[in-house]
C-alpha positions in Angstrom: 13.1 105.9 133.0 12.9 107.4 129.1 15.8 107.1 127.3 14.9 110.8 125.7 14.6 112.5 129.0 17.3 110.9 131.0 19.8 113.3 133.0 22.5 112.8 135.2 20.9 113.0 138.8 22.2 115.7 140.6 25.6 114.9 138.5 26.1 111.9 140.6 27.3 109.1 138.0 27.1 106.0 140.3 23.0 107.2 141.4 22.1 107.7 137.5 24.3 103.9 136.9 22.3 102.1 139.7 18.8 103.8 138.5 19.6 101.7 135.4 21.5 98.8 136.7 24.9 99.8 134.8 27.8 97.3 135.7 30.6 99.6 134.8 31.8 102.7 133.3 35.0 102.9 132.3 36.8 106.2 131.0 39.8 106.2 128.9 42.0 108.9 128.1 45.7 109.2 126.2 47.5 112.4 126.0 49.7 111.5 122.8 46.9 110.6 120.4 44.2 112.9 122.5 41.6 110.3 122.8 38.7 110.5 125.0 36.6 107.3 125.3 34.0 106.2 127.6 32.6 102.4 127.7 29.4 101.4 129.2 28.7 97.9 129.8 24.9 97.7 131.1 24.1 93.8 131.6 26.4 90.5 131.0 23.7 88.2 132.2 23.1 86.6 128.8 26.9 87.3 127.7 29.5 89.6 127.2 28.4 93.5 126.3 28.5 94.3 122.5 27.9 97.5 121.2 28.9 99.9 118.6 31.9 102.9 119.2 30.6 106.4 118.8 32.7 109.0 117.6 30.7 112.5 118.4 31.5 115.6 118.8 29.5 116.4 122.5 29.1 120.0 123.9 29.6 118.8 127.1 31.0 115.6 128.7 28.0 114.7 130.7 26.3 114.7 127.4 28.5 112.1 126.5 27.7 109.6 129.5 24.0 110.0 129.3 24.4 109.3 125.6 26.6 106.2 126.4 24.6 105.5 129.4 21.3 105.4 127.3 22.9 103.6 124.5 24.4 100.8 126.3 21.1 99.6 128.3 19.2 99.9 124.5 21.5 96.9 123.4 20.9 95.1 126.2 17.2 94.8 125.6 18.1 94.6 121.8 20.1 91.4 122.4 17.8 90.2 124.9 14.4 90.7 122.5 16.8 88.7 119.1 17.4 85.9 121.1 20.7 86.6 121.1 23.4 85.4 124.0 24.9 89.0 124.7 25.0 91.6 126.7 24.4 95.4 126.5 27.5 97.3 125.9 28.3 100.9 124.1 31.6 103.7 123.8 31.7 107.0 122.6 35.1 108.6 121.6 34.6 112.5 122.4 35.8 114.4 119.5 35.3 115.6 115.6 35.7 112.3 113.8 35.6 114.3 110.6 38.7 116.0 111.7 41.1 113.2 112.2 43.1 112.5 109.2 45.2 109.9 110.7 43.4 107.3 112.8 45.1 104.6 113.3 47.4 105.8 116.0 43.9 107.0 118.4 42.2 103.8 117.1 44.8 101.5 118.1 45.3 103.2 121.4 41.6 102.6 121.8 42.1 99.1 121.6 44.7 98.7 123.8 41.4 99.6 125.8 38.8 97.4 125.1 41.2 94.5 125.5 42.5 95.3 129.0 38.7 94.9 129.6 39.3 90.8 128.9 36.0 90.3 126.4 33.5 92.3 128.6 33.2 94.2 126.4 33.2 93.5 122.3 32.9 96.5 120.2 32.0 97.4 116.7 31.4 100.6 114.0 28.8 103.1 114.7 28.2 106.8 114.1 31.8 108.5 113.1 33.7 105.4 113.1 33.8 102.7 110.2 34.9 98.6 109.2 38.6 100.8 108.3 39.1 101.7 112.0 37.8 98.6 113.5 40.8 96.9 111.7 42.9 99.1 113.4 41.1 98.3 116.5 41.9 94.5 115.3 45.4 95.4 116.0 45.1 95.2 119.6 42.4 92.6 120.4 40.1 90.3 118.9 37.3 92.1 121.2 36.1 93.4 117.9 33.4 92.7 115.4 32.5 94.9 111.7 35.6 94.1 110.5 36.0 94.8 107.0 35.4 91.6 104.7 38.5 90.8 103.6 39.4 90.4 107.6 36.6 87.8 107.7 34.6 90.2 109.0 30.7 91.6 108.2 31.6 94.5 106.7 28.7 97.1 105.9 25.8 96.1 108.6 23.8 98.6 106.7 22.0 95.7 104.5 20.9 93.5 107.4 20.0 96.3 109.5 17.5 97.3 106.4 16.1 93.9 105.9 15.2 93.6 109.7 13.3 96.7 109.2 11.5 96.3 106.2 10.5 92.2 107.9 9.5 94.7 111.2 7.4 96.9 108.7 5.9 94.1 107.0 5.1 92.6 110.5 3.4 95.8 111.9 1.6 95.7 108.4 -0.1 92.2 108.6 -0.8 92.7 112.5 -2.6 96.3 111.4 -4.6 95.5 108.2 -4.6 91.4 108.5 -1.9 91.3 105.4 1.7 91.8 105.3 1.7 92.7 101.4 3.2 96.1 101.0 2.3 96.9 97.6 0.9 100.2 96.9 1.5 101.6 100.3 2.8 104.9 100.8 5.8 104.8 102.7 8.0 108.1 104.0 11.2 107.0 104.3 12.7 109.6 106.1 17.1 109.6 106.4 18.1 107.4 103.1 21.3 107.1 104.8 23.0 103.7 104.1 20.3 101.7 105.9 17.9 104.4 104.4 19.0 103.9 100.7 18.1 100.1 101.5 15.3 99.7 102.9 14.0 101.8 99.9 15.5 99.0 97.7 13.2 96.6 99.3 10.1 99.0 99.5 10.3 99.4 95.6 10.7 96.2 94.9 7.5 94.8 96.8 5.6 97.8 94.7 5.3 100.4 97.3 4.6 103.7 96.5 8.0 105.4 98.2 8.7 109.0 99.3 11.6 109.7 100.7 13.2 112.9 102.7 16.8 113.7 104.4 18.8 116.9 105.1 21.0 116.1 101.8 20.1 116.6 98.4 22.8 115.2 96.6 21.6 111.8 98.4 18.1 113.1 97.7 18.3 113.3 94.2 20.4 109.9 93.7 18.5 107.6 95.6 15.0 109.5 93.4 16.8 108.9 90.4 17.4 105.3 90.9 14.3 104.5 92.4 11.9 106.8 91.2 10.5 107.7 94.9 9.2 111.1 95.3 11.1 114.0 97.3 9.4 115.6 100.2 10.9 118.4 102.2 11.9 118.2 105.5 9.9 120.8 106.5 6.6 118.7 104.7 7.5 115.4 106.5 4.3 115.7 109.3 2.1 117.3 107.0 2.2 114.6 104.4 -0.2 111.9 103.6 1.4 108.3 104.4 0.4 104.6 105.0 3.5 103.9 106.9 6.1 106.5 108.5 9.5 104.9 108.6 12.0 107.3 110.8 15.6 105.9 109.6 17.6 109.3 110.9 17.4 111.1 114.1 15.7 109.8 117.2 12.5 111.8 119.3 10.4 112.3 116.0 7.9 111.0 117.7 7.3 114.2 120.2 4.3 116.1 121.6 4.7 118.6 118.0 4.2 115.8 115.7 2.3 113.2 117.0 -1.2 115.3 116.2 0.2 115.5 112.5 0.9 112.5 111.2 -1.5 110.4 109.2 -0.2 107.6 109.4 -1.3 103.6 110.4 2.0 102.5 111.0 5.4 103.2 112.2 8.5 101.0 111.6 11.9 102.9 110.8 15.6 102.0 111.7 16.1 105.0 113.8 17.2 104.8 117.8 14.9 106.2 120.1 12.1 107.7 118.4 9.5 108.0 121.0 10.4 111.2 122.8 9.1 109.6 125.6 8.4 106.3 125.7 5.5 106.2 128.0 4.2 109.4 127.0 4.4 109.2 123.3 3.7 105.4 123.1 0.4 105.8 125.0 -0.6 108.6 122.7 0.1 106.5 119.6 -2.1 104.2 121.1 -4.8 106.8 121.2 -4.6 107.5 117.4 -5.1 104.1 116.5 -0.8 103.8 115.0 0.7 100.4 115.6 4.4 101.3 116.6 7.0 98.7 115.7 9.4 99.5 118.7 12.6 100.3 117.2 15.4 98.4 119.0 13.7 95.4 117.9 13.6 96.0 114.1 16.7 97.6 113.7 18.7 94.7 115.6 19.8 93.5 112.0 23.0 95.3 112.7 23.5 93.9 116.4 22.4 90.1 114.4 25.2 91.2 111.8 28.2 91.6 114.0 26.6 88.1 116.4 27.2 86.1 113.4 30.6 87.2 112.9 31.6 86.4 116.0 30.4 82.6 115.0 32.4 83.2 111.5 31.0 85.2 109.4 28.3 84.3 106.4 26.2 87.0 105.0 23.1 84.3 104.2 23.3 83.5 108.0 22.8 86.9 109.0 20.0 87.4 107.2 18.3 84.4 108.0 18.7 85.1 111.8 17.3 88.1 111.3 13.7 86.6 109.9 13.4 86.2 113.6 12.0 90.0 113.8 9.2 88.9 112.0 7.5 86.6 114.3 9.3 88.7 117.5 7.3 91.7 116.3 3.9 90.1 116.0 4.5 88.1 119.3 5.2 91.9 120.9 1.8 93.4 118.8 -0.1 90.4 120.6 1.3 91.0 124.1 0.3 94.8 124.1 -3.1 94.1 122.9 -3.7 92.1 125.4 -2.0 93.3 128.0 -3.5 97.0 127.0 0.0 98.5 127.2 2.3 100.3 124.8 4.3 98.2 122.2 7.4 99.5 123.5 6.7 98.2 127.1 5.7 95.3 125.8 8.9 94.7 124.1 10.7 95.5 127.3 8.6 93.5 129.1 9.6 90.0 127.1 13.5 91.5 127.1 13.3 91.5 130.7 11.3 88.4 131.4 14.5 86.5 129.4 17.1 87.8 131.1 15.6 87.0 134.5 14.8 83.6 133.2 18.8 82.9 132.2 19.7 85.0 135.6 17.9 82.5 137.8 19.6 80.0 136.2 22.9 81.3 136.7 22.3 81.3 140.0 21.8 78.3 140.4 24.8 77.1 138.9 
């Protein structure tokens, strides 16, 4: 089943949870504070479910289960592929997190939540939510991680997250053109969000030629100023001549309207689910000759962040667990070639093959 095309079969929530082997959905609501939360924890096999909170403002509430749905079994296979002994966990609070002014009464309630789920479920900062709330989240359990630093916590993942790409770029690189050197290359950056904005850091420093594009152009105009990377319009993004295409904003950029456009050898960005459809598009990359660095694999810097604080945080630890995508990426490269299947069912394929290995053994126990 594609992430990008799943739907909610027939609106029957338990069919859609046991066509992805869910192990529970919890919803949480609180009429004082007006919170609206939904956890998903996927798979516990290699250890309790981590994932990020999403604060988003859905059109619909089944919008909001497939999202958590979808996001949830993604960090499964993200922990699985790292090496890492979790599980596959994700929330989303329904709602304009732009709009709240004071959060520490919903956030608290909200971890009244995750704790009454015993350490199932750990969770951590994503879109709308930040290191500030999860110290209110902190309040109410220590089922928590991206806790600000002065909590003892990881603080910004953003870094990591970056330097897993940019080893997952360099990776692709060497498996593609039988070097891993960087310099020179022109690289789209497109989204120079936090992890954006970093990963450009590291692009310019190896002596790549970096353009970069986003839907802001005060952020445009600050990261070209500091960098010196050239601006392209989001409208030019497909149409422009590139070595490397590195998606680190929305997800499905990789769709049936750009595939045929872009020029590209390589693609290695931070952002979640860029195939629109995973067998689909990944086949058709194949067809155009573009090695894809699948993307819950490179980005798992973040997911590596918050592991490590759960051990007691140290920033130098992080990053050296994260060298791991390195060597992962070229061992998933080698397994699709010569397997002669996509790289993104090849990553799936060693996820799985790990967490049926530790299953077995659990059973035997």
């Amino acid at each position: 089943m594609s992430n990008n095309t799943l739907q909610l079969t027939n609106g029957e929530v338990f069919t859609t949870m046991r066509e992805m082997e869910h192990e529970q959905l919890v919803f949480c609501t609180d009429n004082n504070t007006g919170l609206k939360a939904i956890v998903a924890i996927h798979n516990t096999t290699l250890g309790p479910a981590l994932g990020g909170t999403r604060f988003w403002s859905y059109q619909q509430e089944d919008d909001a289960i497939i999202d958590v749905l979808r996001l949830s079994r993604g960090m499964t296979y993200k922990a699985a592929i790292s090496g890492l002994n979790l599980g596959g966990g994700k929330a989303v609070i329904i709602g304009d997190s732009k709009a709240l002014t004071n959060r520490e009464p919903l956030f608290r309630r909200y971890g009244k939540f995750v704790n009454g789920l015993a350490g199932r479920y750990i969770t951590a900062e994503d879109v709308g939510t930040s290191t500030s709330d999860m110290e209110f989240i902190n309040m109410e359990t220590d089922h928590v991680a991206g806790k600000p630093e002065y909590l003892g916590g990881g603080g910004d993942p953003s870094p990591v997250t970056a330097y897993g790409v940019y080893l997952g770029m360099k990776s692709a690189t060497k498996y593609a053109t039988g070097s891993d050197n960087l310099s020179g290359k022109r690289i789209l950056v497109q989204g120079v969000g936090h992890v954006g904005y970093n990963l450009v850091k590291h692009l310019t420093k190896d002596g790549a030629k970096v353009m970069i594009s986003d839907i802001s152009e005060e952020r445009l105009k600050a990261v070209a100023a500091e960098f010196g990377a050239e601006i392209i319009g989001t409208d030019k993004v497909f149409d422009t001549q590139m070595d490397i295409y590195a998606p680190c904003a929305l997800g499905a950029t990789i769709n049936d309207d750009t595939i045929n456009k872009l020029s590209c050898q390589i693609i290695a960005g931070a952002a979640n689910n860029q195939l629109k459809d995973e067998a689909v598009h990944g086949k058709r990359l194949i067809e155009r000759g573009i090695t894809y660095a699948p993307d819950y694999l490179i980005n798992a810097g973040g997911l590596i962040n918050c592991y490590v604080e759960l051990e007691g945080y140290n920033r130098e630890r992080a990053l050296s667990k994260t060298e791991i995508i390195y060597d992962r990426a070229m061992e998933i490269f080698q397994v699709a070639a010569k397997n002669n299947i996509t790289t993104q069912a090849a990553a799936n394929q060693v996820a799985e093959e790990r967490i049926r290995a530790i299953a077995n053994i659990n059973a035997r126990l």
